[in-house]
Structures are given as C-alpha cells and as structure tokens.
C-alpha positions in Angstrom: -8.2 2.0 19.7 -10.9 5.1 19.5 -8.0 7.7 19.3 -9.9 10.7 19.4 -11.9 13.5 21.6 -15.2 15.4 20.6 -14.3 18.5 22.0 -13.4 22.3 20.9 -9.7 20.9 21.0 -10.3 18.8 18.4 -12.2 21.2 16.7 -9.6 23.3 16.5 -7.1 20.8 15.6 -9.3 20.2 12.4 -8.5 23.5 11.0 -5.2 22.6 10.0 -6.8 20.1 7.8 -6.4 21.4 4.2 -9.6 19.1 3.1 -12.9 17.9 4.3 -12.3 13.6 4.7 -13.6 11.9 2.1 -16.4 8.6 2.7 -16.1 5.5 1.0 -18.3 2.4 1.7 -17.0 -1.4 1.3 -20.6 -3.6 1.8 -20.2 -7.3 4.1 -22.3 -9.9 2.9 -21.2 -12.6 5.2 -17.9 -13.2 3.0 -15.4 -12.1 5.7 -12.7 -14.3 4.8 -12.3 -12.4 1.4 -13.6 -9.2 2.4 -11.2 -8.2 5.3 -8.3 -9.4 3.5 -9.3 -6.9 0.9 -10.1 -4.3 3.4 -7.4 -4.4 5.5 -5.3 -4.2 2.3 -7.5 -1.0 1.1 -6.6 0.6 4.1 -2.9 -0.3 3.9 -2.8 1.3 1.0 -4.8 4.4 1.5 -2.7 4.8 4.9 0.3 4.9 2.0 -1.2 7.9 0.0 -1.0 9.8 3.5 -4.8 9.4 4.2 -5.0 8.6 8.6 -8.2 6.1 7.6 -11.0 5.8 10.4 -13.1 2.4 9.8 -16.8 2.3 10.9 -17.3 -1.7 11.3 -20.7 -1.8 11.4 -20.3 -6.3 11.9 -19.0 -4.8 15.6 -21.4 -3.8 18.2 -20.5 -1.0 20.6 -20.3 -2.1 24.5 -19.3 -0.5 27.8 -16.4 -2.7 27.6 -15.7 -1.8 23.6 -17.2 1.9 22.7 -17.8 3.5 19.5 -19.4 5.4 17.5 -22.6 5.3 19.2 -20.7 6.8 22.5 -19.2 9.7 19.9 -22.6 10.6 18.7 -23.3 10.8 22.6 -20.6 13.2 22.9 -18.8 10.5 25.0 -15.2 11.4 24.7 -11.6 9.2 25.7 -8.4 9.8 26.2 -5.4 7.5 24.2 -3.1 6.3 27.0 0.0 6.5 24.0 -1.3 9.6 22.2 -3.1 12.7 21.8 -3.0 12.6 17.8 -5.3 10.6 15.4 -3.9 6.9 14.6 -2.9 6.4 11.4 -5.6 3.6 11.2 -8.4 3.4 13.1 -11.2 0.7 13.7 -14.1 2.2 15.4 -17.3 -0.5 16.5 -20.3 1.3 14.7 -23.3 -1.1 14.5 -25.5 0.8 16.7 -24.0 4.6 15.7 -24.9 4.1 12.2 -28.1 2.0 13.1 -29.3 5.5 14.7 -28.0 7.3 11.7 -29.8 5.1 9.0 -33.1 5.2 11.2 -33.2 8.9 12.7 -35.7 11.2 10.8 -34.1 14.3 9.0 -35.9 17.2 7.5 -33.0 18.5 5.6 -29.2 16.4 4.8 -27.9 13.2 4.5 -28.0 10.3 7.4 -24.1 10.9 7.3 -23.9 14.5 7.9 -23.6 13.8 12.1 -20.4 12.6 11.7 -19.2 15.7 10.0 -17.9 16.8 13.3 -16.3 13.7 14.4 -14.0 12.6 12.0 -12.1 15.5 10.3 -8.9 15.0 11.5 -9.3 12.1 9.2 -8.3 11.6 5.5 -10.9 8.8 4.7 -13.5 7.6 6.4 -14.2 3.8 5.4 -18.0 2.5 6.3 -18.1 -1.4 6.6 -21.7 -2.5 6.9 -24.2 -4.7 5.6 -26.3 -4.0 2.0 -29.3 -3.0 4.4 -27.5 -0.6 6.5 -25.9 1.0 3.5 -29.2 1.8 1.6 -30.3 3.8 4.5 -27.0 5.5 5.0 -25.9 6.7 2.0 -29.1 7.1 -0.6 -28.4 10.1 -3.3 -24.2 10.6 -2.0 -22.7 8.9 -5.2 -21.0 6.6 -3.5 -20.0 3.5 -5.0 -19.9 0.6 -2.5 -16.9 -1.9 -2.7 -18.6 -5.5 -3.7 -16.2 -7.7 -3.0 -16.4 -11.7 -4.8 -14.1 -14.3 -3.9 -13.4 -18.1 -4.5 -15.0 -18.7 -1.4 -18.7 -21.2 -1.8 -21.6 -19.1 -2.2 -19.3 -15.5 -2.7 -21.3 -15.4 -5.8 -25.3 -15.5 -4.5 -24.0 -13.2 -1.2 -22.6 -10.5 -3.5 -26.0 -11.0 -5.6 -28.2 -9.9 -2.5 -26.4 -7.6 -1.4 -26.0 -6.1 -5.1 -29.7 -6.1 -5.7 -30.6 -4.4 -2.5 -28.5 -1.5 -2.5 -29.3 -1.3 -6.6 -33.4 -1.4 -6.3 -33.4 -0.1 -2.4 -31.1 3.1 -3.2 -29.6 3.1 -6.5 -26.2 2.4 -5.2 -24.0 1.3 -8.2 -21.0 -0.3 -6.8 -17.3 -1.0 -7.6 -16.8 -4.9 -8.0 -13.8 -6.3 -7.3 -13.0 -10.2 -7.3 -10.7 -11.4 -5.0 -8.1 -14.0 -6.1 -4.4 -15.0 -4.5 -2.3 -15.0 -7.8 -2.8 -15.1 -11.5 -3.1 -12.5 -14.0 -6.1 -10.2 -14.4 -6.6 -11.6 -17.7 -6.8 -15.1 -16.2 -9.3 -14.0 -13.3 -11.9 -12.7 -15.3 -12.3 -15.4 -17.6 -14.3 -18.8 -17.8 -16.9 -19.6 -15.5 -15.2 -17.5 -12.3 -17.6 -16.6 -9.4 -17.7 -12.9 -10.9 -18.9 -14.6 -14.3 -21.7 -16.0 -12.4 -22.7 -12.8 -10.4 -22.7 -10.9 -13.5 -24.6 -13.2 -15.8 -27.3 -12.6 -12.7 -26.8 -9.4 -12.6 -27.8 -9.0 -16.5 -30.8 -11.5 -16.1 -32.4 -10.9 -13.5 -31.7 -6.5 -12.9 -30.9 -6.1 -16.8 -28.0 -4.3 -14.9 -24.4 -4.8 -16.7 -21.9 -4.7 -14.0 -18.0 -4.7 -14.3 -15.8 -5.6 -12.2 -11.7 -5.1 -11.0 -9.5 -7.8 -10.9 -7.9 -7.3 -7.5 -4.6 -9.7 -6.5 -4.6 -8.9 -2.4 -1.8 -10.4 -1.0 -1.5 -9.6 2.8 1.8 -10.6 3.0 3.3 -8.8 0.4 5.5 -5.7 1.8 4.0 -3.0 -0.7 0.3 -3.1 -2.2 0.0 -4.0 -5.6 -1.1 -1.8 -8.9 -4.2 -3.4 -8.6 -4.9 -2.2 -4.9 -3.8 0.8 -6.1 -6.2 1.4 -8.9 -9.1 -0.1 -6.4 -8.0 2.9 -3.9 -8.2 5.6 -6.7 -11.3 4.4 -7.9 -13.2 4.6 -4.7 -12.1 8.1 -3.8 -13.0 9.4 -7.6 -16.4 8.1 -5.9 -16.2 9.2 -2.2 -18.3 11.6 -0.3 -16.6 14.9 1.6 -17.9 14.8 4.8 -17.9 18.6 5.5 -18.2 19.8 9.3 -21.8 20.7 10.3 -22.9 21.7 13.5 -23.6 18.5 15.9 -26.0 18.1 18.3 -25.6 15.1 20.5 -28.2 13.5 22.8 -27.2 15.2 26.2 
C-alpha cells in the first residue's frame, strides 16, 4: 500500500510537480460508520479533480508487519512490487508518525513541516486523526477540520467534544458536514436533526455559531454528488501547501 521511496529519486521526481500538495484534515470522533463513508467518498472525489490523495489514518498504528509513516520519518524506504509511481490513493498507518510530530519540540515551523519531503508527489494530503492529535498538529495553519455528524446515536455529543477541543485547544474552526443517505438539503437541515442539536450546543455553551453542509454520500453511486463536490472545494479553499523543507530523519 505505502507506494513510495524517500530517496534523491523521488526527490527528483517531485520537480515535475507544478505545485506544492495541499493538507486537509477530516477529525474521528469515534463515529466511523459515518465518517469513512464520507471520507472514502472525499477522496473519490478529490482522486476525480486529478489530485493522487495520500491519507494519514492516524486510528491505524504502524507495525513491522504494517509500516507507515513513522518508518518514513525514519527514512525507512519500500519498494511497490506493481509500481514505481505514486497510487492514485493511498492509505498510509500514521498514529505514531504524527504522535512524534504533534509532541517533538520546534524552535521555528509548523509540527507538519517534516513531511514536506515525503509527500510531494502528491496532490492532497488528507490527515485522519482524533480532535487531540489535530490541535497539536495543525495550531495557526488555517486549516479547517472536516466535522462530520451523522444519524448515528450519540454523532451529536462526539462531534461536540471533538468541536470544543480543537475550538478552545487551537482555534481550529471546522467545516461541518452532516451525513444523511437521501433527502434534500433543505430537508436535512431542518427540525430537530443531530446537526440542530450540535449547534444549539455549540451557541450555548462556546457562544460559537457554527454552519454546517448538507452532504448526501452515497458510496454506491457511480459519480460523487454536487454536494461532495462543494465539500471537496471547500476544504482545499482551506488547505495547507506543504512546501518541501530540508528533512532530517533519526538515523
């Protein structure tokens, strides 16, 4: 799956690349039966702008036996058995890479300037992670996490934590989308919907007004929707470049 090589060939191969790839962060908050859905989707549909994506699942931990990006900031470096090119779509185990990231002491940049020289023969970079991680990864970028809600129980008060964290722990505003199987976006957002709820909490208890997308993700369907397709757009008006800096690994 990790289709890539830290090496001056790949460094090389990244001049061709007309752009710096851009980071966008989706937060878990323990609603993974509506979140991948929706990211899997997000990445469909980035893939179809004619962005190769890379995903950092930071709910994945990094083994002997399934590497990642803890190996890459060791300057660890594997060969595809199909290919020496990126995937189009690529999901990398990163709990313990960006665990190091989010912990490591800097005098000068951003926790997510390491990976500068790791991922630019990618379009966008996707970070999957918990509110906590996210706070100490991406503090001052402008990034706007993707908040997901969905019908599932107790969507609402998850998506509440995780919003108040990365609000009062980094000032993270992020882009709130509600997840539903059908309906109309005018339909969604009414009544007493689990978005409703989140945002009446959000105004109460943060005085923080928060909108929020209607987002129909189908993962059947054959082409994404206009409403994945505004949801892409929006997070890359919000993403980070991730410009190439000189990397030092541990060895």
């Amino acid at each position: 799956m990790l289709d890539m090589c830290v090496n001056q060939g790949a460094g090389l191969q990244s001049i061709a690349l007309q752009a710096a790839p851009r980071v966008i962060a989706m937060a878990s908050h323990g609603d993974q039966r509506g979140e991948l859905p929706l990211l899997w989707n997000l990445c469909s549909t980035l893939v179809g702008f004619g962005y190769p994506v890379a995903v950092l699942d930071a709910t994945t931990v990094e083994s002997s036996d399934n590497p990642g990006l803890m190996q890459l900031l060791d300057d660890a470096c594997w060969q595809s058995d199909e290919s020496n090119g990126p995937l189009p779509w690529s999901v990398i185990p990163a709990a313990l890479g960006l665990q190091r990231l989010g912990t490591q002491t800097s005098g000068h940049g951003l926790p997510m300037d390491p990976l500068g020289g790791l991922f630019q023969n990618f379009g966008v970079v996707v970070i999957y992670a918990h509110a906590e991680v996210l706070t100490l990864l991406l503090p001052g970028s402008g990034i706007e996490p993707l908040l997901t809600v969905s019908p599932v129980k107790m969507s609402s008060v998850t998506a509440y934590q995780a919003l108040k964290k990365m609000l009062l722990n980094a000032r993270l505003r992020p882009t709130v989308a509600t997840i539903t199987i059908g309906g109309s976006s005018k339909t969604l957002m009414a009544g007493h919907s689990p978005i409703k709820k989140l945002q009446e909490c959000a105004m109460t208890f943060l005085d923080y007004r928060l909108d929020a997308l209607a987002v129909r993700a189908m993962p059947s369907q054959e082409f994404p929707s206009e409403d994945m397709n505004r949801l892409a757009l929006r997070l890359l008006e919000n993403a980070m470049p991730l410009h190439r800096n000189h990397f030092v690994g541990s060895h």
